[in-house]
C-alpha positions as CSV (number, residue, x, y, z in Angstrom):
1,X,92.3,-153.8,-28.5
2,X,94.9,-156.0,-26.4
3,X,97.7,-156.2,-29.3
4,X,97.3,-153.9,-31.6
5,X,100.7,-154.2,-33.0
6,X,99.7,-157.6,-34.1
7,X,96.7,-156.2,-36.0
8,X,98.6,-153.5,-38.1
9,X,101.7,-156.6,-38.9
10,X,98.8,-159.4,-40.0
11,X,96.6,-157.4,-41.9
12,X,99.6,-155.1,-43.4
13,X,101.1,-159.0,-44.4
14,X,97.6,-160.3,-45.4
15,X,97.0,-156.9,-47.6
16,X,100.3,-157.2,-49.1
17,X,100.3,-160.8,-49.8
18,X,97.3,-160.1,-51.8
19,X,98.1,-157.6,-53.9
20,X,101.3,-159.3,-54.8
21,X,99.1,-162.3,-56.0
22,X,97.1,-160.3,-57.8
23,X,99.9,-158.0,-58.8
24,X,97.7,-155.1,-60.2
25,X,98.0,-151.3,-59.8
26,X,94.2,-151.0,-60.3
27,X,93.2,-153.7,-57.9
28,X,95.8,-152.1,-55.1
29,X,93.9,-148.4,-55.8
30,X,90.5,-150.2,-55.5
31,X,91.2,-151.7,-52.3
32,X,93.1,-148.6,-50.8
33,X,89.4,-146.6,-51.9
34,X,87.6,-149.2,-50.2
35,X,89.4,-149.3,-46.9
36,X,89.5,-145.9,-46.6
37,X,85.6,-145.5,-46.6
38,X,85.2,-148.5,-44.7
39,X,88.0,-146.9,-42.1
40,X,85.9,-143.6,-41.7
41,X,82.4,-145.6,-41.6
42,X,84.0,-147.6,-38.7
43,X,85.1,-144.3,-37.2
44,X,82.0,-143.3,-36.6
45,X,80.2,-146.1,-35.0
46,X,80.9,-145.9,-32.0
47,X,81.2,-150.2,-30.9
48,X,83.8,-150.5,-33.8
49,X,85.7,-147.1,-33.1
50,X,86.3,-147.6,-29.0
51,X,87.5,-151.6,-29.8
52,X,89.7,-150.1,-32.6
53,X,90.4,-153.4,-34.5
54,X,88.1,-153.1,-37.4
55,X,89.5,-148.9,-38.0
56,X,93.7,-149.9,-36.9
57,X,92.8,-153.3,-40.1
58,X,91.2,-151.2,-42.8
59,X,94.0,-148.1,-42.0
60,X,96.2,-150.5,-42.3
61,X,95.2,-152.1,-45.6
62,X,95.2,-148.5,-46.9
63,X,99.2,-147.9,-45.8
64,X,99.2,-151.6,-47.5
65,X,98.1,-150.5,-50.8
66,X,99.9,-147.2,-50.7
67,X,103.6,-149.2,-50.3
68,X,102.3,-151.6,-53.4
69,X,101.7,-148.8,-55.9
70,X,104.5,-147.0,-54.9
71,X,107.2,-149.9,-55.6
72,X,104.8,-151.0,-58.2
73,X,104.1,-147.8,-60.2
74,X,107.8,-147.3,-61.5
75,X,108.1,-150.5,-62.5
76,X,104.8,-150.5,-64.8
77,X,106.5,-147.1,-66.3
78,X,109.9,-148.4,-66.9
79,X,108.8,-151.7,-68.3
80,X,106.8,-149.9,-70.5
81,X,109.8,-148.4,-72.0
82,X,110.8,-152.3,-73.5
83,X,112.1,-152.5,-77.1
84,X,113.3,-148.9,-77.0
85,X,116.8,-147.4,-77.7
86,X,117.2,-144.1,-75.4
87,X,120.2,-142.7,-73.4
88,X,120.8,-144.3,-69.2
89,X,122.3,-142.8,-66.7
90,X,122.9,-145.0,-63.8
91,X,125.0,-146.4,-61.1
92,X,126.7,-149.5,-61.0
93,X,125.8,-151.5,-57.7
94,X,127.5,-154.9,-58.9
95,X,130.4,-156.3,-60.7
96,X,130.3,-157.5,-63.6
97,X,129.8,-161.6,-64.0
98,X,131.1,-163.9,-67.0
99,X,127.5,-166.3,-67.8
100,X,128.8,-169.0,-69.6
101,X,125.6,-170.1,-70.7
102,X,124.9,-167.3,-72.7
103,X,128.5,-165.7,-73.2
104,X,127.8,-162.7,-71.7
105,X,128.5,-160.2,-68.8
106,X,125.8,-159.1,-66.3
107,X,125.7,-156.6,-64.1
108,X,123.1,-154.5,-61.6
109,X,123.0,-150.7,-61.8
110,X,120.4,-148.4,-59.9
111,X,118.4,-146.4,-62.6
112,X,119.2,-142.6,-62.4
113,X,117.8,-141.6,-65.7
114,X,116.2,-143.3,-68.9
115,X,115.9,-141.2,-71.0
116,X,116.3,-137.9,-69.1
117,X,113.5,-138.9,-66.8
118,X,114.4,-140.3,-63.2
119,X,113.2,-143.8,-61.7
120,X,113.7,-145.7,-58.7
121,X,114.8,-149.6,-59.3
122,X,117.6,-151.6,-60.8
123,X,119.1,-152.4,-64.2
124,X,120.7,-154.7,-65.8
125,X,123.7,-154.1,-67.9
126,X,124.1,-156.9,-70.9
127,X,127.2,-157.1,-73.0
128,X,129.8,-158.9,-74.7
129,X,133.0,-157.9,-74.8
130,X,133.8,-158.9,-77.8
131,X,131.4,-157.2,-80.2
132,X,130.5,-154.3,-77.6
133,X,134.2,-153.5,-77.0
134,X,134.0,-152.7,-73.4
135,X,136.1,-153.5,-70.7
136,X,133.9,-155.2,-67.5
137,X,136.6,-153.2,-65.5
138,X,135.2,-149.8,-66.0
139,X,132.5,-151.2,-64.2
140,X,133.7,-150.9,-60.8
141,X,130.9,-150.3,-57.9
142,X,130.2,-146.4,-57.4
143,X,130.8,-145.7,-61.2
144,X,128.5,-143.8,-63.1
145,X,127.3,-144.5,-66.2
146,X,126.1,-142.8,-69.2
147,X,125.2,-144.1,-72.4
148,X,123.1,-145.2,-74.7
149,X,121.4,-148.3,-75.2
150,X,118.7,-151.1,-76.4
151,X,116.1,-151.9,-73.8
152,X,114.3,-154.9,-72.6
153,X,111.9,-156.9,-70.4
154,X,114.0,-159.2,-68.1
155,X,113.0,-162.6,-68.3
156,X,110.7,-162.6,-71.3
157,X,107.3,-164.3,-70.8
158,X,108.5,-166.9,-67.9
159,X,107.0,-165.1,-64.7
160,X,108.8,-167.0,-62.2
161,X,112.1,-165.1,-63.6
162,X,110.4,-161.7,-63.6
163,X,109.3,-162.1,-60.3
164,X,112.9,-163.2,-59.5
165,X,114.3,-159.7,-61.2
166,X,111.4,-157.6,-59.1
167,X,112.4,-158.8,-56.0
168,X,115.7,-157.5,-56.9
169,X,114.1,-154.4,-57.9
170,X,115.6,-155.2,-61.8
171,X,113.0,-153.7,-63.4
172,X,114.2,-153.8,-66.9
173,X,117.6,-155.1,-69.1
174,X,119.7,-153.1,-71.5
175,X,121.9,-154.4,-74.6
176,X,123.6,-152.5,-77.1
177,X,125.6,-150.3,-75.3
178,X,127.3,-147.6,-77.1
179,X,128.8,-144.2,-76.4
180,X,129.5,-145.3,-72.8
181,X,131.2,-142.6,-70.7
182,X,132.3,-143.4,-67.0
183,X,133.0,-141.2,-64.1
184,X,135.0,-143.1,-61.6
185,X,133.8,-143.3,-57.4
186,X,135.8,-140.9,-55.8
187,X,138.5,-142.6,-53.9
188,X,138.7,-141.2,-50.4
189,X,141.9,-141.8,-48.4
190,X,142.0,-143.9,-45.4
């Protein structure tokens, strides 16, 4: 194998090009099962295992599938949790921003907790500060958050805006917010 580096980046593109079209857990563990026996049958012939392209490709397609689920997985579990009210624990990541449009503020905060269970990704915090009463500068990067809240799919039925809030790792929205208690970033001196 003269570039085997180029192997591992094309197929690990290809494999992960694919399973973001087809954007399925199941298909991702079908494929990762499938590479990995046609990995070991390539092992053992002995033309395909001393060229090493065919074993480095379906390896490869395995580690592929393995990073899809993992990102993936999380999000399947935490937008499963739409149209729920339960407690969030998280930390803010962004400022807050005024959208005209809708009259509301919106801000990104990495998920610590929903509901007493821990995720990886992002959330996004949805209020008015009118009828939520909250000020948008409690929300200062480093803060964490704890409250209780109303949550929901980001960006409804229109995929091209949920694949927007994925690649952002926004996983899922919350409104509502109530009971909010903050504990400020530790502000180290200079």
């Amino acid at each position: 194998m003269k570039r085997p580096l180029a192997v591992v980046g094309f197929t690990l593109l290809g494999a992960l090009i694919v399973l973001c079209a087809f954007n399925s857990i199941p298909i991702a563990l079908i494929a990762a099962g499938i590479s990995y026996v046609l990995f070991m049958i390539t092992g053992v012939i002995d033309k395909t295992r001393d060229r090493h392209t065919l074993p480095t490709a379906f390896f490869t397609v395995v580690i592929a599938c393995i990073m899809f689920y993992c990102v993936q997985s999380d999000y399947e579990k935490v937008s499963a949790l739409a149209d729920t009210d339960t407690t969030i624990y998280c930390c803010v990541k962004e400022k807050p921003e005024f959208n005209e449009d809708y009259g509301r503020y919106y801000c990104k905060a990495e998920i610590l907790q929903l509901g007493g269970e821990k995720y990886k990704g992002n959330i996004r915090l949805s209020f008015n500060t009118t009828y939520d009463k909250l000020d948008p500068e409690c929300f200062e990067i480093g803060s964490k958050l704890y409250f209780k809240g109303h949550l929901y799919n980001v960006g409804g039925e229109n995929q091209g805006i949920i694949d927007y809030f994925k690649s952002e790792n926004i996983y899922i929205g919350v409104y509502g917010i109530k009971e909010l208690s903050v504990l400020k970033p530790e502000r180290k001196p200079m």
